[in-house]
C-alpha positions in Angstrom: 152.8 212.5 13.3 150.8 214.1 16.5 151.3 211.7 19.3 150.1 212.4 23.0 147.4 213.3 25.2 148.8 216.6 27.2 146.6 219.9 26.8 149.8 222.8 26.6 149.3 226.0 28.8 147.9 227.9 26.1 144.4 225.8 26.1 142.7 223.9 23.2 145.2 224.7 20.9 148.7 222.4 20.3 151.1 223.0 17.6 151.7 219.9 14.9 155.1 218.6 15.7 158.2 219.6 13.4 158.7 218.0 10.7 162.3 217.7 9.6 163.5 221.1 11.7 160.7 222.8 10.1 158.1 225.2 12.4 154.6 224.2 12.3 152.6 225.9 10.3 149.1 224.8 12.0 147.5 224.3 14.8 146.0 220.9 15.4 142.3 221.4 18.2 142.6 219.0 20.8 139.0 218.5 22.5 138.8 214.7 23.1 142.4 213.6 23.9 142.9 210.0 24.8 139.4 208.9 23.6 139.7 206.7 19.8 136.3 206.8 17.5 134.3 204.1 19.8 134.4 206.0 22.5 133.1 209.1 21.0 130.7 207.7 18.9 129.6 206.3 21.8 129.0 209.2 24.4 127.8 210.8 21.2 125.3 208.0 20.4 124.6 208.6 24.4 123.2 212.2 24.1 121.9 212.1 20.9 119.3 209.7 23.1 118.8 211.2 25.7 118.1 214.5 23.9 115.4 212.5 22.3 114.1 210.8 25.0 113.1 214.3 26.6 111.5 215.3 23.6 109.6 212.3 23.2 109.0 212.0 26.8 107.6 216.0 26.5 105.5 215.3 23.8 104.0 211.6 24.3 105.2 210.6 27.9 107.2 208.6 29.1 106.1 205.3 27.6 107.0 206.5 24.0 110.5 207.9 25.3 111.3 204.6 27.0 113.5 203.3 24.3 115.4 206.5 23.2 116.4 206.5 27.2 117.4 203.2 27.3 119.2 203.2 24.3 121.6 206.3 26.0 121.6 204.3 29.1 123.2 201.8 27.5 125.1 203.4 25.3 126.7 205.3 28.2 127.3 202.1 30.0 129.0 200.7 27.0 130.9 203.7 27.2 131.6 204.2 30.9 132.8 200.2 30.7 135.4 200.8 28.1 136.9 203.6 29.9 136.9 201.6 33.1 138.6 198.6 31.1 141.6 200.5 29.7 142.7 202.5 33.5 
């Protein structure tokens, strides 16, 4: 039904398109447009990582934090590819 990437002026917020002459009723919250589920998972995989490779890296060092950081290195690489792949 809700098709495009635009932000309007008014900011986050873009009204559901009309459905048979209808107004719309809702408000749809736009935060991520043109990214699919990959993507986000991805860059969400990304910092979930490295949030835990500072902990870990905090508490133990950096040895014990060296696979949560590369785990969001790649992850962000995965993720920084795909973008790079669909311009």
């Amino acid at each position: 039904m809700c098709c495009g990437n635009d932000f309007n002026s008014s900011g986050f917020f873009r009204p559901i398109r009309e459905i048979r002459g209808k107004k719309p009723l809702r408000y749809k919250i736009v935060f991520l447009g043109g990214m699919n589920l990959l993507d986000v998972l991805l860059l969400s995989l990304a910092a979930v990582f490295i949030i835990i490779g500072i902990y870990e890296i905090m508490a133990f060092g950096l040895g014990q934090a060296y696979w949560a950081i590369m785990l969001s290195v790649i992850a962000f690489f995965i993720f920084s590819y795909r973008k790079r792949r669909k311009a």
